[in-house]
N, C-alpha and C positions, 0 to 999 in steps of 0.2 A: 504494500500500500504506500501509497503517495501523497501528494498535494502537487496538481497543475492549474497556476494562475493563465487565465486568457483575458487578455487587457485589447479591449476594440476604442480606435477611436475615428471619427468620421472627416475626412477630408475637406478642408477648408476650400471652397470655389477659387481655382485659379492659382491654387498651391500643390499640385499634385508632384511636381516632378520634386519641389524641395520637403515634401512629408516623404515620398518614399524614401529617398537620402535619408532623412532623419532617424526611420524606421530601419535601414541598414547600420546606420551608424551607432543608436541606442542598443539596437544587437548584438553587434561586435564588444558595445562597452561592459555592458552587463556578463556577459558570456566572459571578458577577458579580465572584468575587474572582479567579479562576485564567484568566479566560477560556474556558472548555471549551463545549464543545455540550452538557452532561448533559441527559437525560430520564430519566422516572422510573414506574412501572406496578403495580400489582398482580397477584398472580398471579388469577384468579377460574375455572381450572379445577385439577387436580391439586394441590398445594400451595396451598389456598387460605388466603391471610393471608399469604404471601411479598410482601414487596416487591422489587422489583430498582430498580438504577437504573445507566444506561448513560453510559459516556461515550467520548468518541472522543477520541486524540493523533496526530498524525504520525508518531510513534516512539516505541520504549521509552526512548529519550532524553527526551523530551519529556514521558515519562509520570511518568521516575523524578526531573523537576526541579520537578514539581508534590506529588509524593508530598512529596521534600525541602522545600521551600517549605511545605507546610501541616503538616509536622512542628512547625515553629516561630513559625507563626504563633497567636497569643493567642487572636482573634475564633474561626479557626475550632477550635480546641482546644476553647474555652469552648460553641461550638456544638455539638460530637461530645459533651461532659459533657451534655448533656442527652437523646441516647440512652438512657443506663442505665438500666434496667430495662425499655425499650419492647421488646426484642426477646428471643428464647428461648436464643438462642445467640450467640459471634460471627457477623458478618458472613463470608460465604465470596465469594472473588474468584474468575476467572477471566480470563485476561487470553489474547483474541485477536490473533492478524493477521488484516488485512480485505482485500481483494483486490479 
């Protein structure tokens, strides 16, 4: 058993080519700072222009030391400011167990 968070966020009109940038770049950071599995996708039927991006923990333990941790980390703060304005809304979460 697991915990996989899946974070959608819906593409700001006329910002697509610099949200998926973004969406590659927050991938590599997390993946290379936090160690995580993240992967990342478009939606391309129903919600078109959604991006999601997936990542897997051992536990909500595991999940809630990484949340903590890039709370106060600098890089990635400075990396999340550069969202603003790419997306319509916040970001919505959903946080599974995996089986």
């Amino acid at each position: 058993m697991g915990v996989r968070l899946i974070r959608k966020a819906r593409i700001a009109d006329g910002k697509r080519d610099e949200a998926l940038a973004f969406a590659a770049e927050a991938t590599d950071h997390y993946t290379e700072t936090y160690g995580l599995n993240v992967t990342w996708g478009l939606e391309v039927g129903g919600d078109v222009g959604t991006i999601y991006w997936f990542a897997d923990y051992d536990s909500l333990a595991a999940y809630e030391a990484v949340v903590q941790a890039a709370m106060v980390n600098a890089a990635t703060n400075k990396m999340l400011d550069q969202a603003v304005g790419l997306f319509e809304s916040p970001a919505q979460d959903k946080i599974v167990y995996t089986m």
